[in-house]
C-alpha positions as CSV (number, residue, x, y, z in Angstrom):
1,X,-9.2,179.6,-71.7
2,X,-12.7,178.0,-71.2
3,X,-13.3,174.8,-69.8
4,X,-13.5,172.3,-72.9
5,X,-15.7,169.3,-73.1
6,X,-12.9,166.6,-73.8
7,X,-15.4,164.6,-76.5
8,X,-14.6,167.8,-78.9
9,X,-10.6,168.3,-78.5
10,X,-8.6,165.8,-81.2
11,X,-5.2,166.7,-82.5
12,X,-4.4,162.8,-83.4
13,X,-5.2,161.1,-87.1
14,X,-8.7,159.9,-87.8
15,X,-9.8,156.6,-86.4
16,X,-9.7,153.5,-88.6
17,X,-12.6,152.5,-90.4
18,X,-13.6,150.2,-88.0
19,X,-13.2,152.5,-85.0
20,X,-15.5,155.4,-86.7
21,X,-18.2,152.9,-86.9
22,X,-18.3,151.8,-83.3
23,X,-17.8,156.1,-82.7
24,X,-21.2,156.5,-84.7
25,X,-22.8,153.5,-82.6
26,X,-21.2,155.0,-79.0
27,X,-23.9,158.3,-80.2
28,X,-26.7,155.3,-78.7
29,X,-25.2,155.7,-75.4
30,X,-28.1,157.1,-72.7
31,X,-26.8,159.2,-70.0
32,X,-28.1,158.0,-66.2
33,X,-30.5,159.7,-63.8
34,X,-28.7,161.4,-61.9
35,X,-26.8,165.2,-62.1
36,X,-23.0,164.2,-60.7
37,X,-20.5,165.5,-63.2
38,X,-16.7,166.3,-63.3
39,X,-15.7,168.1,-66.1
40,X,-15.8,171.3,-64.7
41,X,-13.0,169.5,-62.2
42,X,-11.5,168.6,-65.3
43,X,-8.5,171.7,-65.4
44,X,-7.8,173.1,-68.5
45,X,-3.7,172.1,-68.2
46,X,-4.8,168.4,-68.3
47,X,-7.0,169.0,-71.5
48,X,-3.9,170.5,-73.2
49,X,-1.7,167.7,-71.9
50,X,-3.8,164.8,-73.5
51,X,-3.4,165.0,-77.3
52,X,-6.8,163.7,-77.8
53,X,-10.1,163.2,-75.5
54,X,-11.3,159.2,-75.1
55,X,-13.2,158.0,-78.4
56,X,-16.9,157.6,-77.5
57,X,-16.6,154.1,-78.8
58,X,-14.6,153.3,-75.6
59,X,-17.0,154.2,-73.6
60,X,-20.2,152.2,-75.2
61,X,-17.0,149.5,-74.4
62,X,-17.0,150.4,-70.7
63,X,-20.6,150.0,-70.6
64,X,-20.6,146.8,-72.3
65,X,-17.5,145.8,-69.4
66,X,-18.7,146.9,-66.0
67,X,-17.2,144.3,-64.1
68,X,-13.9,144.3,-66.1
69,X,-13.9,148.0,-65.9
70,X,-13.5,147.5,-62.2
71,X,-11.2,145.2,-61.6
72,X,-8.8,146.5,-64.1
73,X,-9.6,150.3,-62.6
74,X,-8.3,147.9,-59.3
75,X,-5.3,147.2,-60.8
76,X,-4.7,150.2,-62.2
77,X,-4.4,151.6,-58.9
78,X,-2.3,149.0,-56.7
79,X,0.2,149.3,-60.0
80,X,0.2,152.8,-59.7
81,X,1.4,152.7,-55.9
82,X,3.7,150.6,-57.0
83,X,5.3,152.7,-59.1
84,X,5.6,154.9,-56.9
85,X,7.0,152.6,-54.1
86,X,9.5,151.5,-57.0
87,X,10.8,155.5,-57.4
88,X,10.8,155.5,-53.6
89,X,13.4,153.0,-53.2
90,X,15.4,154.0,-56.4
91,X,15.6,157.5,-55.9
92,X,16.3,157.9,-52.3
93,X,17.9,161.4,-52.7
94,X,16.0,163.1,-53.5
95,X,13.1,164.7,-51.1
96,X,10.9,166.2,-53.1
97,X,9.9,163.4,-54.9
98,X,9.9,161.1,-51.8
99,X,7.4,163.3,-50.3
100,X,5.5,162.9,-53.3
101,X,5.9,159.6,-54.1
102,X,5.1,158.8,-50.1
103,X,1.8,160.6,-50.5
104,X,1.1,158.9,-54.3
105,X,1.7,155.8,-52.9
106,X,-0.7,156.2,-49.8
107,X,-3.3,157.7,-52.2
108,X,-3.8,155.1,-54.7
109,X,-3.6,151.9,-52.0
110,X,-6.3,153.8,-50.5
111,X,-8.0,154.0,-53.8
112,X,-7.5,150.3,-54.4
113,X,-8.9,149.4,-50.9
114,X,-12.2,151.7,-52.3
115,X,-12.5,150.3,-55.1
116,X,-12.0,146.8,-53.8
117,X,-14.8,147.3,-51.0
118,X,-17.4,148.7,-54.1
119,X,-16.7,145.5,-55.8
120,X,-17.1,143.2,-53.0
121,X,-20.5,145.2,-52.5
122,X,-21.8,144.4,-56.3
123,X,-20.7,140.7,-56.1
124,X,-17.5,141.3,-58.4
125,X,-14.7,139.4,-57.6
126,X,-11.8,140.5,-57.9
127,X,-9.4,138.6,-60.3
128,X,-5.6,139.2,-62.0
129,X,-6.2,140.5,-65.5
130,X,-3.6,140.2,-68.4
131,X,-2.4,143.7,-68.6
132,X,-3.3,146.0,-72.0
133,X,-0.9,147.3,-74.1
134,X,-0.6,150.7,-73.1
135,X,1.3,151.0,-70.4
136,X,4.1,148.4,-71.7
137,X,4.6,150.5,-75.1
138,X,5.0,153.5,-73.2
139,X,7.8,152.2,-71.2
140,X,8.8,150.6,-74.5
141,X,10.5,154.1,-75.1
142,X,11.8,154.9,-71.5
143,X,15.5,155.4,-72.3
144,X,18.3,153.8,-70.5
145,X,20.4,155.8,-68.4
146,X,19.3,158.7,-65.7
147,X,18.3,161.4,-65.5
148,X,16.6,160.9,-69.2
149,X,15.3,157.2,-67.8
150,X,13.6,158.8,-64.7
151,X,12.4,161.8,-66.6
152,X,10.4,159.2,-69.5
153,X,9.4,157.5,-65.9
154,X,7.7,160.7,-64.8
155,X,6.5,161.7,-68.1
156,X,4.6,158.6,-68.6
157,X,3.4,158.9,-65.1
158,X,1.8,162.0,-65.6
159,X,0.3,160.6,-68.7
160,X,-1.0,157.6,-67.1
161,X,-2.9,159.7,-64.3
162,X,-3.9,162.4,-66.7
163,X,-5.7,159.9,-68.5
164,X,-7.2,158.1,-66.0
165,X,-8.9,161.5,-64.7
166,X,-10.2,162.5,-68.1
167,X,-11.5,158.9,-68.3
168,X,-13.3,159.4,-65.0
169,X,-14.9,162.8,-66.0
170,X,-15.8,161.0,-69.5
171,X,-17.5,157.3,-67.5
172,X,-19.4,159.5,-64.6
173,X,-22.5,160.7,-66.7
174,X,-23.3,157.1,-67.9
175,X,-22.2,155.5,-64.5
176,X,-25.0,154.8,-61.2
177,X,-24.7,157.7,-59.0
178,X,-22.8,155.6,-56.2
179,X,-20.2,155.0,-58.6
180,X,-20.2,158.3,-60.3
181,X,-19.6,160.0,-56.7
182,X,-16.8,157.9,-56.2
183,X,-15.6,158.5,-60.2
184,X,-15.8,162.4,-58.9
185,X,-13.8,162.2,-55.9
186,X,-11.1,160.3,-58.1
187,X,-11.0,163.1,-60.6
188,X,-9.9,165.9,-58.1
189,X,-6.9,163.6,-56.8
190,X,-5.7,162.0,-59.9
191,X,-5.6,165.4,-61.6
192,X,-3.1,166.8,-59.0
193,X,-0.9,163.6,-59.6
194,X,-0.6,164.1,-63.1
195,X,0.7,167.9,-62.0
196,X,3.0,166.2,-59.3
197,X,4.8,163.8,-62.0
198,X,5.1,166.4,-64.8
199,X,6.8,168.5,-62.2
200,X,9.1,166.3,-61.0
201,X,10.3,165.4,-64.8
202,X,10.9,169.3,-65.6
203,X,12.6,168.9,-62.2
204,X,15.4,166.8,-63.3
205,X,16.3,168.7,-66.2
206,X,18.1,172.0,-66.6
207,X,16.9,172.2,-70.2
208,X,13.3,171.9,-71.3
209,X,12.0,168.6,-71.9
210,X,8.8,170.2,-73.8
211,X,10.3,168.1,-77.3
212,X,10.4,164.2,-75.3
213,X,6.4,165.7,-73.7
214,X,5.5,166.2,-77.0
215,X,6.4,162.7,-78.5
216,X,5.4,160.7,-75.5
217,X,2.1,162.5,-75.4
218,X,1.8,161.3,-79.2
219,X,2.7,157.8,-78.6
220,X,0.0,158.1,-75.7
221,X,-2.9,159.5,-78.3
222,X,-2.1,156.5,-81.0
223,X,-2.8,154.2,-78.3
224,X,-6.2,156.0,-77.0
225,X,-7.2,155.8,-80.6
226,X,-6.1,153.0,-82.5
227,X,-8.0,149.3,-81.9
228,X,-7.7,146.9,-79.2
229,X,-8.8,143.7,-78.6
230,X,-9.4,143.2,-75.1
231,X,-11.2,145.9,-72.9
232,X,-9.1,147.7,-70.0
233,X,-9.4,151.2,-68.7
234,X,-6.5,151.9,-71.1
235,X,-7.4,150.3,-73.7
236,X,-8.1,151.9,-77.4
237,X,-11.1,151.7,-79.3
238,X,-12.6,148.4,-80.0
239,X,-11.3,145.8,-82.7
């Protein structure tokens, strides 16, 4: 299968009235001078996973945010490692995930550290953000008892990073090309996370979990798409 540009792949409801006009608006957005890209890092598993590509009215958002979008992507990552410190202490028999989890961890503190030092640089400092919605209301429907609690875990791991790299590929052309470097070294990594946690869910399962993917991935798409009213690198469309 080609390599699809993530703007034209939607399986989730139209956006409210509200959100289409701000979609219309985001067509004002002006690419920058410069030729870095990432969607042809972008691999065609993670387009199939995602329900839905990010609405271009989150972007014009992100552009509207610059400092926000960097001190949440800053949070994003040092919560990230935490998760996966979390698993590391919980799941201590199992050693393929605490191989994976071990490297995860390492990663996005690293990542955190990068992002950190790029803020630092632009005079952005670096403050504690109320978190968005979207990763709370997908744990909202992590169930209670293992393996089927660690599996939601992973699941909405892989989610989490899955979006993040699409969300990368989709900010780069609009972003300066310091940033947007950085943006495409973030896509290759966060792409094989994504791979890392689905494999670990299908992992603790003799039976196929494709029917819990499938509604997690839709709960996931109905928060890309429906509004928000504060701006985070999760966050919906605009209110």
């Amino acid at each position: 299968m080609s390599l699809q540009d993530p703007f034209l792949k939607s399986e989730v409801a139209p956006l409210t009235h509200e959100a289409s006009t701000l979609k219309r608006k985001a067509s004002l957005l002006v690419p920058a001078e410069h030729r870095v890209s990432a969607k042809e890092l972008l691999p065609d598993s993670l387009l199939d996973f995602l329900a839905c590509p990010t609405p271009p009215a989150w972007l014009e958002w992100a552009m509207e945010n610059p400092d926000i979008l960097l001190i949440d992507h800053a949070q994003c990552e040092k919560k990230a490692a935490s998760t996966a410190m979390n698993l590391l202490y919980r799941y201590v028999d199992q050693p393929l995930l605490l191989g994976k989890m071990s490297q995860l961890a390492r990663e996005e503190l690293l990542h955190f550290e990068q992002v950190v030092t790029l803020m630092r640089a632009r005079g952005i400092a670096y403050r504690n953000l109320s978190a968005s919605r979207y990763a709370g209301e997908l744990r909202s429907h992590v169930r209670t008892h293992d393996p089927e609690r660690l599996i939601d875990i992973l699941i909405i791991g892989a989610l989490i990073e899955a979006r993040s790299c699409e969300r990368f590929a989709c900010l780069i052309p609009y972003l300066d090309v310091e940033l947007a470097k950085f943006y495409r070294t973030l896509v290759k990594s966060e792409g094989r996370h994504f791979e890392d946690y689905l494999m670990l869910a299908r992992e603790q399962s003799r039976e196929p979990i494709n029917e819990r993917i499938a509604f997690l991935v839709n709960c996931e798409a109905e928060l890309i798409t429906t509004p928000d009213t504060a701006f985070r690198f999760h966050s919906g469309v605009p209110a």
